[in-house]
C-alpha positions in Angstrom: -14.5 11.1 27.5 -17.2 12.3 24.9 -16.5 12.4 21.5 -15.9 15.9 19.8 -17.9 16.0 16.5 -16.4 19.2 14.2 -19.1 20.1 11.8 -18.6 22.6 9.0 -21.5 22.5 6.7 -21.0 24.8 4.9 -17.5 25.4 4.9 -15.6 28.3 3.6 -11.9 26.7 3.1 -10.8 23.4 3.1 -7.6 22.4 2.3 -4.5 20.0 2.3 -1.2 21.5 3.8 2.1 20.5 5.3 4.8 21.9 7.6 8.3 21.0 7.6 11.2 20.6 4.7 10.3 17.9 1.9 11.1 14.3 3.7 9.8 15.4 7.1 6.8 17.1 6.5 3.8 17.2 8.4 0.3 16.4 6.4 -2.2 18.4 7.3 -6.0 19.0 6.4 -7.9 22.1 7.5 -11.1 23.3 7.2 -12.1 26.9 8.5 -15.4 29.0 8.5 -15.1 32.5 9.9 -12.8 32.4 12.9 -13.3 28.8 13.5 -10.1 26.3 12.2 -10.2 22.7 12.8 -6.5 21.1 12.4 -5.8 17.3 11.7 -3.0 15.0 11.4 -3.4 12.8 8.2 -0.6 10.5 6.2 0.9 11.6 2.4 -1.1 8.4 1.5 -4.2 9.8 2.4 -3.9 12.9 0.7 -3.1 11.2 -2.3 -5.8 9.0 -1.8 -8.2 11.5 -0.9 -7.2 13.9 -4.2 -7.6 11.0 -6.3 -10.9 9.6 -4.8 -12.4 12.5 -5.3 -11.2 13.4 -8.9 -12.9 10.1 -9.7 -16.1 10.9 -7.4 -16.6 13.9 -9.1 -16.4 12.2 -12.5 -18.7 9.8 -11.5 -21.1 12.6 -10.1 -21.4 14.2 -13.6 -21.9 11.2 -15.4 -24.7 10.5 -13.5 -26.2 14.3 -13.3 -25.0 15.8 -16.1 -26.9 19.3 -14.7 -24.2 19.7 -11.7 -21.8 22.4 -12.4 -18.5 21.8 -11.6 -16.1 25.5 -12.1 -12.7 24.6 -12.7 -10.9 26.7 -9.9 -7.7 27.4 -9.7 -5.8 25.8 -6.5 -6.1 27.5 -3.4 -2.2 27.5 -2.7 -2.4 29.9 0.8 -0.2 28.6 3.4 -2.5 26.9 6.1 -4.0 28.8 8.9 -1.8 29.8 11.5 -1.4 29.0 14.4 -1.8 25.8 13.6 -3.1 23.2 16.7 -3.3 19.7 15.7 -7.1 18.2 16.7 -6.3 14.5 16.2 -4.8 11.9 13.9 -6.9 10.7 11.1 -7.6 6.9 10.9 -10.6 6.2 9.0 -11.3 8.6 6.1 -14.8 8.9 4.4 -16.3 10.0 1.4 -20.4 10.1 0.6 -22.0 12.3 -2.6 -25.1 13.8 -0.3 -27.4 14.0 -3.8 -30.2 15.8 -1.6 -28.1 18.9 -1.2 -25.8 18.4 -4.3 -22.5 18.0 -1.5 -19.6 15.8 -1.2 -19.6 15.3 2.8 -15.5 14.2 4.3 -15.7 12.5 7.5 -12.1 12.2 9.1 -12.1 10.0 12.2 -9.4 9.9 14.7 -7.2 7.1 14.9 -7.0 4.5 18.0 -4.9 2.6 19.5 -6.3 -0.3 17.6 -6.8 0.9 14.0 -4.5 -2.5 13.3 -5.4 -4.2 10.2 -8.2 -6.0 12.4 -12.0 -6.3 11.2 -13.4 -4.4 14.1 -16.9 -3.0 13.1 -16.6 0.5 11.9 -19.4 2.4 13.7 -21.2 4.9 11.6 -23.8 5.9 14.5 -23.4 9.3 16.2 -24.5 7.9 19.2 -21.9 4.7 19.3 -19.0 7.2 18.7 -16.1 6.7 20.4 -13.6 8.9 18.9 -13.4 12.5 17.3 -14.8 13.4 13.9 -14.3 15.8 11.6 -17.5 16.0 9.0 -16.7 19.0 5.9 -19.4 19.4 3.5 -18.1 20.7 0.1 -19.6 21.6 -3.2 -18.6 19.9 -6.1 -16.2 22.8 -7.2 -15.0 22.9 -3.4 -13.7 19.6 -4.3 -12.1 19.9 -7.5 -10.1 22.4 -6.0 -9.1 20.4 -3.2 -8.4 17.7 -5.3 -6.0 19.5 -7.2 -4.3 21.1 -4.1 -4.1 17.4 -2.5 -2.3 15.9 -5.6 0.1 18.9 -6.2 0.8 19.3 -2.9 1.9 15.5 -2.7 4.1 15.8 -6.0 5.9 18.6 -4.3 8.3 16.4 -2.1 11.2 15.0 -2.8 12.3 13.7 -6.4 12.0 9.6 -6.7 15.2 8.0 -7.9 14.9 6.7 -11.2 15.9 3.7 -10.8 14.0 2.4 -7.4 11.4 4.7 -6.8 12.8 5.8 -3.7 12.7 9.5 -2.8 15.7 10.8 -2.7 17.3 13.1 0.1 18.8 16.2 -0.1 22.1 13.9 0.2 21.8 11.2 -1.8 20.6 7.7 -0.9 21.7 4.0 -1.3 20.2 2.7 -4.4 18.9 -0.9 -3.8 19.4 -1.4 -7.3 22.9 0.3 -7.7 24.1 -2.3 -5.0 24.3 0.6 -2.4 25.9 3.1 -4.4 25.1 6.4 -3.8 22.7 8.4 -6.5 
């Protein structure tokens, strides 16, 4: 099967979101221009890491071009696009400042059946794709907003204990360090 490659350059929204109650939420990130929506699966972990990453890309953008303009947006909180119709699964997640065109370009690649922790050869040639890929170019302020709504949106879940760092459900849970007692 050939490879679908979802290209959105530019792009008009792109945005983290989930679906469900805190504790078994769907991640989600979505990228839309006009009509057209691409959907994909992603991790909490990579939304952190992606909100993060890019906070410090951005930093290290302006350090190095101190003539980019980067407009502190507020965060796009709007629900996602609906309906929502999940592409793929993200496995390998990439980031590249394109200096040329002054864009931050996301790749989000769909997870196989063996993204294992092996040290198979990540392929970075169109032509030796094997898997779906979603490519977003964003301007820097694009991303600073998206940042923000990645790292927001993760702090929204549920509370961590205080004690063990473990998120606590809406009933309770067994504190490791309590010796099982309920919190």
């Amino acid at each position: 099967m050939t490879p679908i490659i979802y290209e959105f350059n530019p792009v008009e929204r792109f945005v983290a979101g989930t679906v469900g109650a805190p504790g078994e939420r769907t991640f989600f990130i979505q990228a839309r221009t006009g009509a057209r929506v691409v959907s994909v699966v992603v991790e909490k972990s990579q939304v952190v890491a992606l909100g993060e990453r890019t906070k410090i890309m951005l930093r290290e953008i302006k350090k190095s071009d101190p003539t980019i303009v980067i407009k502190s947006n507020d965060i796009d909180d709007a629900p996602l696009e609906q309906p929502i119709f999940e592409e793929f699964r993200a496995g390998v997640i990439a980031m590249a400042w394109d200096a040329q065109n002054s864009m931050i370009v996301y790749e989000l690649r769909e997870t196989t059946g063996n993204d294992d922790d092996t040290d198979d050869e990540v392929v970075f040639d169109e032509k030796d794709l094997s898997v779906d890929l979603l490519r977003v170019h964003l301007s820097p302020t694009q991303a600073a907003s998206f940042a923000k709504r990645c790292l927001s949106l993760a702090n929204a879940g549920r509370l961590p204990c205080p004690f063990c760092a473990i998120p606590i459900d809406p009933n309770g849970h067994l504190c490791p360090r309590s010796n099982g007692y309920r919190r």
